[in-house]
N, C-alpha and C positions, 0 to 999 in steps of 0.2 A: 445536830447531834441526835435530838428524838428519831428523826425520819430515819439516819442510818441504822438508829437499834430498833426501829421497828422494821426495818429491812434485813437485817441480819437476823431478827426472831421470824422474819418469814419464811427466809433460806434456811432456816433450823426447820422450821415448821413442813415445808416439799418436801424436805430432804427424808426426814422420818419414815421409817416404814411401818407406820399403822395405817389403819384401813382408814377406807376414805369417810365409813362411819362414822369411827371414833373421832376424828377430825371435824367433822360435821355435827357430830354431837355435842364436844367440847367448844365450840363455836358457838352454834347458839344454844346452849346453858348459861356460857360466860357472856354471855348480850342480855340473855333472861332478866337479874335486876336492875340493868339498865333503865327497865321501864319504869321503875319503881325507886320511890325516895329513898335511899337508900344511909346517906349521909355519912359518906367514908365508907363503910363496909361492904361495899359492891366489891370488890375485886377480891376479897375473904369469901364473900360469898360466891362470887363464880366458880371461885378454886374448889370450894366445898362443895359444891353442887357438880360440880364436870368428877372429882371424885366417886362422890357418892354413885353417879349413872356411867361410872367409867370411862369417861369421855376423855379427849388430850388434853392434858392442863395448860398446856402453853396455847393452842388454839383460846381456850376458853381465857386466859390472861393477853393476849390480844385482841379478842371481841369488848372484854369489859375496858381494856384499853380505847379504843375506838368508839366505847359506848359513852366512856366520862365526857368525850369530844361534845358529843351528840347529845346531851341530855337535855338542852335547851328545846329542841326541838322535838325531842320525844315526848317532852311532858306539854306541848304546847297538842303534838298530833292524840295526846292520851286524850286531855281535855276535848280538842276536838270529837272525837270518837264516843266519846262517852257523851256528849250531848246530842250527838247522831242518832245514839239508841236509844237513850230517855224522848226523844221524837219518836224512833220508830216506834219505841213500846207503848206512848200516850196521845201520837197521832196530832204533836204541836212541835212545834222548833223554835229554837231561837237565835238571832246573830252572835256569836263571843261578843261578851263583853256587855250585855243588855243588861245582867242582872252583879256585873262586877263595880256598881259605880256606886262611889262614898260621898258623904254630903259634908261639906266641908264645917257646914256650921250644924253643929247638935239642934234639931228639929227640938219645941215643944212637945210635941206629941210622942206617944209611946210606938205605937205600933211602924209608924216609919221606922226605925233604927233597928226594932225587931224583926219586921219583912226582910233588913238589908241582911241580918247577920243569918238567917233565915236563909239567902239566897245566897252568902259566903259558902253556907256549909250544906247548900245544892250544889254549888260550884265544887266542892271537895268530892263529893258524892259520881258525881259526872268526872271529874280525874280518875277517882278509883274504879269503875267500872270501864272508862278507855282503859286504864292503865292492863288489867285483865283479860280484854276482848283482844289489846294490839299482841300482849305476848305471848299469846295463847295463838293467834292465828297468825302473828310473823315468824312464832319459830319454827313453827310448823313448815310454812312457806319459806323460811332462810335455810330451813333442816334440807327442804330438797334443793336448792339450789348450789349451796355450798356443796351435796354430794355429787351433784349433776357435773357443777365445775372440776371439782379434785377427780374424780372420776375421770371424765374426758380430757382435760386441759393442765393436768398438775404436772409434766414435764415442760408444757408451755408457758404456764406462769413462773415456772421455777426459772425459766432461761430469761423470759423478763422480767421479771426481779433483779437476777444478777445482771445484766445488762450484755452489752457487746464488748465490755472492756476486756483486753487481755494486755498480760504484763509482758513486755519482750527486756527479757535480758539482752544488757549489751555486753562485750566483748572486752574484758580488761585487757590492756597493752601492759607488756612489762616492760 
């Protein structure tokens, strides 16, 4: 049931005659808080963001569609990304997961439990600045490619989308 009405809002979506812009706009706008915690209000805010920049609402409620799928992994590439740069910018690295480890029995001492919480909210730190760097330079990069495709291929994806099926009337006897 889902795949058919996201197939049916894509055949909405070809069909339309706006430009391949506005298409491509409302697209990645509506992917844009994807990257971002959003908690429920991602698809409110796509809507209001493709809006506000004029972009297709329904493109951009298909992107955030497609982005609720994907958030696991986007906060996982955020995090990545954000510890990429706190290396590049301070010329050290570290594996995920070096500074995420909780100690199961409460330490004596003070400064263990402070270092950890210390290096929880490096690890938030390092989220939010991937979280900024991926959607700042993927929509950029999805912006041209989404136009590249509708552009060149938006009669060819439209035919496969809808597929090869055709309906043959048959012939009532009386």
């Amino acid at each position: 049931m889902i795949l058919r009405r996201l197939r049916y809002n894509l055949i909405l979506l070809f069909r339309q005659n706006k430009s391949a812009h506005q298409i491509s706009l409302g697209f990645v706008i509506g992917f844009f808080p994807c990257w971002y915690p959003t908690f429920g209000v991602g698809l409110a805010l796509s809507v209001a963001l493709a809006k506000f920049v004029r972009g297709n609402i329904l493109a951009s409620v298909i992107a955030a569609s497609i982005g609720s799928f994907l958030w696991p992994m986007l906060f996982f590439l955020n995090y990545k990304a954000g510890i990429l740069l706190r290396g590049l910018m301070s010329g050290e690295t570290e594996e995920i997961g070096d500074h995420l480890k909780l100690e199961e029995i409460w330490p004596d001492e003070y400064e263990e439990p402070a270092e950890q919480i210390n290096a929880w909210g490096q690890a938030g730190i390092d989220f939010l600045w991937g979280a900024v760097l991926n959607s700042i330079v993927l929509t950029i990069i999805g912006y041209l490619i989404v136009r590249i495709l509708i552009t060149r291929y938006r009669l060819d994806i439209l035919r496969l989308i809808r597929g090869k099926r055709t309906v043959k009337r048959q012939r009532v006897r009386k």
